[in-house]
PANUVEX-426596 format. One record per atom (N, C-alpha, C, O, CB): x, y, z; residue in one letter; residue number from 1; atom name. Coordinates in nm, 3 decimals. Glycine has a CB too. Layout:
> xx:yy:zz:residu:num:atome
> X:Y:Z:A:NUM:CA
...
END
This chain:
> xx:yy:zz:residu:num:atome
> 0.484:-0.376:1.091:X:1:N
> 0.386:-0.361:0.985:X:1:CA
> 0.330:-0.500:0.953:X:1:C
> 0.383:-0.595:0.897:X:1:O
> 0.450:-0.295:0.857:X:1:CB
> 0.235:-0.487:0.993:X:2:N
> 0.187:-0.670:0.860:X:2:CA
> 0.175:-0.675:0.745:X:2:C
> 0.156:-0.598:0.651:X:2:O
> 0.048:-0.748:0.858:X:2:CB
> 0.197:-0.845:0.772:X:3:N
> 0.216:-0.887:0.628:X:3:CA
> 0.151:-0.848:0.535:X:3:C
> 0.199:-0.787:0.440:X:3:O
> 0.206:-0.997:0.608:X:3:CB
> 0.071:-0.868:0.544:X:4:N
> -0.051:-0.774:0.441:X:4:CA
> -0.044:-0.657:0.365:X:4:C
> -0.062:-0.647:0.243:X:4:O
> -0.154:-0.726:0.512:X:4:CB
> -0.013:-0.563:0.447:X:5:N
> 0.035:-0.410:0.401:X:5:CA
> 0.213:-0.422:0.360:X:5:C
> 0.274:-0.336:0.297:X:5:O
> 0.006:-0.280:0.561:X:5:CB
> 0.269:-0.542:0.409:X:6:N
> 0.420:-0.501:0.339:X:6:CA
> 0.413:-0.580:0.192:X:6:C
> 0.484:-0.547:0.098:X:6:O
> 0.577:-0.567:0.445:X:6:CB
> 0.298:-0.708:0.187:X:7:N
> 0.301:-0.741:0.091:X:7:CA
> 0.222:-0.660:-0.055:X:7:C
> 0.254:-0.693:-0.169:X:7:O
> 0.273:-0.850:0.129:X:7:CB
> 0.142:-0.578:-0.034:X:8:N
> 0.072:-0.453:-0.065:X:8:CA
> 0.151:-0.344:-0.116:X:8:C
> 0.144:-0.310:-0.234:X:8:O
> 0.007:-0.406:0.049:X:8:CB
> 0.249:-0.273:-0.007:X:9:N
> 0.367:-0.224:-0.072:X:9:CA
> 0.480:-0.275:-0.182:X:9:C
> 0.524:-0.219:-0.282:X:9:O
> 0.424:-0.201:0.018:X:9:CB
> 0.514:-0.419:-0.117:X:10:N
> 0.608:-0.426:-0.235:X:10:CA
> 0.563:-0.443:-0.373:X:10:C
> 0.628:-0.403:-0.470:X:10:O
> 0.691:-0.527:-0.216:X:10:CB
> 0.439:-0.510:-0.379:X:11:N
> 0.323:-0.499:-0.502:X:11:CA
> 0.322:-0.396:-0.596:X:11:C
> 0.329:-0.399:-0.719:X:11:O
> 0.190:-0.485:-0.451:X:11:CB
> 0.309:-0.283:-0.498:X:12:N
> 0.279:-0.147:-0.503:X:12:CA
> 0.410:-0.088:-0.607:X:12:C
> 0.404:-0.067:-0.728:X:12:O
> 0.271:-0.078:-0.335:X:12:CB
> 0.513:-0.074:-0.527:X:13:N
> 0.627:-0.093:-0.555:X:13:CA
> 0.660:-0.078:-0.720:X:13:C
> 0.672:0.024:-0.788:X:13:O
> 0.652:-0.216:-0.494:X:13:CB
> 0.671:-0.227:-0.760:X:14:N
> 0.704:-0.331:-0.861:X:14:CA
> 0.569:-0.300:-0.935:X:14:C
> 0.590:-0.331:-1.052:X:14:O
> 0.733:-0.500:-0.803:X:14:CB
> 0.454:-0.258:-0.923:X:15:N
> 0.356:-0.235:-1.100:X:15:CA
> 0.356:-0.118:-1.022:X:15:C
> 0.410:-0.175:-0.927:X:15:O
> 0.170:-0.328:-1.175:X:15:CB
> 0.340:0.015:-0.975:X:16:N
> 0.326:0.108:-0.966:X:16:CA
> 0.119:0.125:-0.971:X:16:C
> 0.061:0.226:-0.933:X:16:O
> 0.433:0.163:-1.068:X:16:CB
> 0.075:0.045:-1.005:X:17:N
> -0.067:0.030:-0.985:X:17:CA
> -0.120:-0.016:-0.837:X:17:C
> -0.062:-0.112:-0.787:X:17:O
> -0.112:-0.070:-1.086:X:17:CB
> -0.250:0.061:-0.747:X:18:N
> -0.254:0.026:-0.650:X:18:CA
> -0.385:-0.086:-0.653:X:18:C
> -0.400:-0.173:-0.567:X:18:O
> -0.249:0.141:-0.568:X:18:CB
> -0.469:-0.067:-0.761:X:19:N
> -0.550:-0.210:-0.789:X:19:CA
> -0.423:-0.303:-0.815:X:19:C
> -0.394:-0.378:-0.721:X:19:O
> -0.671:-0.207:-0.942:X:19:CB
> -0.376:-0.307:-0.883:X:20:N
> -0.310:-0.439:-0.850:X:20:CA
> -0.252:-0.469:-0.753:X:20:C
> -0.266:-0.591:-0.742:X:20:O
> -0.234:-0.472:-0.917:X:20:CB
> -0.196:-0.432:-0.675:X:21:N
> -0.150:-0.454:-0.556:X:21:CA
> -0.279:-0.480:-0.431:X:21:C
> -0.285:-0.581:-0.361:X:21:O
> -0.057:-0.329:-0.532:X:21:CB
> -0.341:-0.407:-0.427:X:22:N
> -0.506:-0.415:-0.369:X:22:CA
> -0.542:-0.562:-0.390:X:22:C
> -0.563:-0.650:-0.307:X:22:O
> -0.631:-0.310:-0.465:X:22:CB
> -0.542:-0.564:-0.536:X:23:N
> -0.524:-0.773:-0.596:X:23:CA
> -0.500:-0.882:-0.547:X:23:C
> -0.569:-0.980:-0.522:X:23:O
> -0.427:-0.819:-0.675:X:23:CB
> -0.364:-0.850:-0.530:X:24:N
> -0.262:-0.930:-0.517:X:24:CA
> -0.281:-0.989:-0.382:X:24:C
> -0.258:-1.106:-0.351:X:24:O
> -0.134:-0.862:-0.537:X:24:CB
> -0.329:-0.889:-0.300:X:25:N
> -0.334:-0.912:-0.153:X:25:CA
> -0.485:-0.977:-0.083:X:25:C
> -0.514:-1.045:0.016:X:25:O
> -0.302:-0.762:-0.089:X:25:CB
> -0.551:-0.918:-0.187:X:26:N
> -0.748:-0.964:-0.131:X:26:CA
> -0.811:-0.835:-0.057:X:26:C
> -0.901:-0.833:0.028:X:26:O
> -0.765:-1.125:0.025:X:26:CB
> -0.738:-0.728:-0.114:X:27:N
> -0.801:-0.634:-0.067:X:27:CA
> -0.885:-0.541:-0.167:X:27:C
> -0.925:-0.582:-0.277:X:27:O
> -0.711:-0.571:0.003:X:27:CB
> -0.910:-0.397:-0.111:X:28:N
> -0.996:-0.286:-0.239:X:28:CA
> -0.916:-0.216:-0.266:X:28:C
> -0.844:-0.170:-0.178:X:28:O
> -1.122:-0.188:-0.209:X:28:CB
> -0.899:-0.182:-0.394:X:29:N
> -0.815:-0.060:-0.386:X:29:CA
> -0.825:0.108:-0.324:X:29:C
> -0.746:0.203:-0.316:X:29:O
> -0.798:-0.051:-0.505:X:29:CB
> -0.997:0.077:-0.279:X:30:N
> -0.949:0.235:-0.165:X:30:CA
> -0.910:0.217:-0.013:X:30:C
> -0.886:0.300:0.075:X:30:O
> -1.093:0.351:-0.141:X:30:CB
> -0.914:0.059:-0.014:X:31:N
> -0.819:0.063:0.131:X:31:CA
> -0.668:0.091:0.106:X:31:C
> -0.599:0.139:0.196:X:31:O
> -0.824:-0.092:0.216:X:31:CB
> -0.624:0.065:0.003:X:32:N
> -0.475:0.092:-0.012:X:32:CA
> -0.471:0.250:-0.064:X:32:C
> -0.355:0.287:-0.080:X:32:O
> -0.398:-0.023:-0.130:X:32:CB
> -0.580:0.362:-0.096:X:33:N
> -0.557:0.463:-0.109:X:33:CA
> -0.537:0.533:-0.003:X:33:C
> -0.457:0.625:0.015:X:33:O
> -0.621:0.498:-0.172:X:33:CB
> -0.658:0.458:0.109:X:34:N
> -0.679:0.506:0.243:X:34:CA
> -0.514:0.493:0.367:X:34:C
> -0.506:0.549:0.477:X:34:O
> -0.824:0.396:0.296:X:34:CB
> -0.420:0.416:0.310:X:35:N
> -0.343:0.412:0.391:X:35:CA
> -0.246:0.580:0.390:X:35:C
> -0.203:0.652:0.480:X:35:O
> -0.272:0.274:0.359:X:35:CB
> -0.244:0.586:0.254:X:36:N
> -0.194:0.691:0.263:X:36:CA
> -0.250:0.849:0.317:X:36:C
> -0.191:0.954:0.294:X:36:O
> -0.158:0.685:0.159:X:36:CB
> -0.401:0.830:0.405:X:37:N
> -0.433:0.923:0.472:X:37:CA
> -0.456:0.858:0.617:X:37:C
> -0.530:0.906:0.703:X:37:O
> -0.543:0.993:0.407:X:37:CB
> -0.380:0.740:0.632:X:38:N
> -0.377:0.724:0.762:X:38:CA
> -0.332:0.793:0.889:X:38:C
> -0.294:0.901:0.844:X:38:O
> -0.337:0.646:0.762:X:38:CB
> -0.314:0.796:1.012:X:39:N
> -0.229:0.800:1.125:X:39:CA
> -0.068:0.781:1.068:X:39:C
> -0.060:0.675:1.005:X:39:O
> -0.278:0.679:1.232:X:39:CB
> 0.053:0.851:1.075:X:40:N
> 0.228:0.765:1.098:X:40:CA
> 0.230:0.650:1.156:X:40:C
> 0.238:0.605:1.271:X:40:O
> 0.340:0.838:1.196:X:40:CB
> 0.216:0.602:1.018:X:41:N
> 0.279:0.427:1.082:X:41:CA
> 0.375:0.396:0.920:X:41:C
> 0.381:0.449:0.809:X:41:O
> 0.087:0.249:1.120:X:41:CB
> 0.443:0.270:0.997:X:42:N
> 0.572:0.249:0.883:X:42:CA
> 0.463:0.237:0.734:X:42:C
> 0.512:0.282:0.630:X:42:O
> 0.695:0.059:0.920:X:42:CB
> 0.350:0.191:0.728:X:43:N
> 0.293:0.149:0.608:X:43:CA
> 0.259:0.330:0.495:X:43:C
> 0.257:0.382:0.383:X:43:O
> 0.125:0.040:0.669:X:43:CB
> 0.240:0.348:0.628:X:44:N
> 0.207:0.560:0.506:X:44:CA
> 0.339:0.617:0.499:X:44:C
> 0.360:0.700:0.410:X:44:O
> 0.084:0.744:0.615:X:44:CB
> 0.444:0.581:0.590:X:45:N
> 0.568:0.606:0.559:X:45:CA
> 0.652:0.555:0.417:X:45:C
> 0.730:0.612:0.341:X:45:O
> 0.623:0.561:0.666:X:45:CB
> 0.593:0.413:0.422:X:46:N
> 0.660:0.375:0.282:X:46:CA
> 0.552:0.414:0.167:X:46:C
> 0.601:0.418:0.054:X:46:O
> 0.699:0.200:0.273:X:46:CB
> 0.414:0.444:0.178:X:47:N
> 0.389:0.478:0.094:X:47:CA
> 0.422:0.611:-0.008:X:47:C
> 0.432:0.626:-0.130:X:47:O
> 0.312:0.456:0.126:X:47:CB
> 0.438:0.723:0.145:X:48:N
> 0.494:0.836:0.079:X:48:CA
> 0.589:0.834:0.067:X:48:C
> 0.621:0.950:0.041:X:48:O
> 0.484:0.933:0.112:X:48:CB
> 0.724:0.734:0.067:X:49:N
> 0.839:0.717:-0.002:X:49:CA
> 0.829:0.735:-0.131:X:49:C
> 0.889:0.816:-0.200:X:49:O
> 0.890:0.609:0.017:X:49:CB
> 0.754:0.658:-0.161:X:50:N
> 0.704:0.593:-0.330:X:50:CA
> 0.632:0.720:-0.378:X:50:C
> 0.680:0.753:-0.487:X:50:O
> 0.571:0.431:-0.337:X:50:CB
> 0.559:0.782:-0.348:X:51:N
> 0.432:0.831:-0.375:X:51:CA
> 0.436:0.994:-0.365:X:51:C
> 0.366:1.074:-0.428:X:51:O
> 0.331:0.764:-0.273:X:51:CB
> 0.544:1.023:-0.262:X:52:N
> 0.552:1.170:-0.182:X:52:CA
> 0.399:1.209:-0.130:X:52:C
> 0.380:1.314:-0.068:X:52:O
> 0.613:1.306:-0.297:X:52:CB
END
C-alpha cells in the first residue's frame, strides 16, 4: 500500500473524519471516498475494516 493511502488511513482512523485525513495527506476528500469503491486492494480493505 503507499504511503499516502496508509498515511490517509491511519488519519482516518484517529479523527474518524475523511476531510481531515484527505488534509492531512494533500489530497480531496472524494478521493478518499473513492477508495472505498475501489478494486480489493489492502487500502479498501482497511477501509471497510473501519467503515464496513
Amino acid at each position: 500500500m503507499p504511503e499516502r493511502q496508509r498515511s490517509f488511513i491511519e488519519t482516518l482512523a484517529d479523527t474518524g473524519c475523511v476531510a481531515t485525513a484527505a488534509q492531512h495527506v494533500g489530497m480531496r476528500p472524494s478521493s478518499g471516498y473513492r477508495l472505498r469503491h475501489a478494486p480489493s486492494d489492502p487500502a479498501k480493505d482497511a477501509l471497510h475494516s473501519l467503515y464496513g
